[in-house]
N, C-alpha and C positions, 0 to 999 in steps of 0.2 A: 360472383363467379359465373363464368357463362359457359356452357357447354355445346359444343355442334359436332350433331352426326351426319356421316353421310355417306349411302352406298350409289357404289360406280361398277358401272357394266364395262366390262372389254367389249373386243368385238370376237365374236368367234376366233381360234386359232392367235389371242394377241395375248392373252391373259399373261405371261410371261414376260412380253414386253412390257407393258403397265406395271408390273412389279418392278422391273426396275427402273425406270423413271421415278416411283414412288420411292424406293429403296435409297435411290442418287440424292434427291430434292427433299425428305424428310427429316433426316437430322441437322436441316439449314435452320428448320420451324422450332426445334427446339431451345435454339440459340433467342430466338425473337425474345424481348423483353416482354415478360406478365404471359411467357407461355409456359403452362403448371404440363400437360399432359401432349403428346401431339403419336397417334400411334394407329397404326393400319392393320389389318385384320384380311386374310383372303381364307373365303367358304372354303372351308374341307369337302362338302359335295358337289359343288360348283366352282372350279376354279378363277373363271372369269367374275366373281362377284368379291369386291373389296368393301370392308365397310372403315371408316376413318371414327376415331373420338378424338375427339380435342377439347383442352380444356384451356378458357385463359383467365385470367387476374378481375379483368373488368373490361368494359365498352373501348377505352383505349388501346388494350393490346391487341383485340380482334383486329380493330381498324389499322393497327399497325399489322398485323398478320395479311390482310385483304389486299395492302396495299405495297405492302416491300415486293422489289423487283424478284425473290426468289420466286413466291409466289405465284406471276404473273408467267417468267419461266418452266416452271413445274408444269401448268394449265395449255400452254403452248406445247410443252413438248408432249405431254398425254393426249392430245387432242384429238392423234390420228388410232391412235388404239381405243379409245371412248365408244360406246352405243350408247344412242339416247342422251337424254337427262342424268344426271345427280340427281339424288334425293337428299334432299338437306332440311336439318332441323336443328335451329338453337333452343336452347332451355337455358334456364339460367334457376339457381340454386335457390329455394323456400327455407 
């Protein structure tokens, strides 16, 4: 089982925007095969701060996750409300 987290800055004044993008484009990820968890999180003290879990089956579902067109979508239409980097981190289950 693999896990990845990751938090995303709006831009000042976008935080809202970004919610729904994220709102529209996440329950596409749930459909994906070998995706156990897919759920988005925004700071109660910082609105602009999102953090994403995901959880998938194994190495093939991510890669199926990375690479369906929803995905690629999602990334494109957040991109003007984004500051910075993602911070991303896979774990995978001991």
């Amino acid at each position: 089982m693999i896990v990845i987290t990751a938090t995303m800055r709006a831009k000042e004044g976008n935080g809202d925007d970004l919610a729904k993008v994220i709102q529209d484009f996440a329950p596409k990820f749930l459909k994906d095969p070998g995706c156990i968890d897919y759920s988005v999180h925004r700071r109660s003290d910082n609105r602009n701060i999102f953090f994403f879990y995901e959880k998938y089956e194994d190495n093939e579902a991510l890669t199926f996750h990375s690479t369906a067109p929803h995905f690629k979508d999602m990334f494109r239409a957040m991109k003007p409300f984004l500051e910075g980097q993602a911070d991303i981190a896979m774990f995978e289950k001991i």
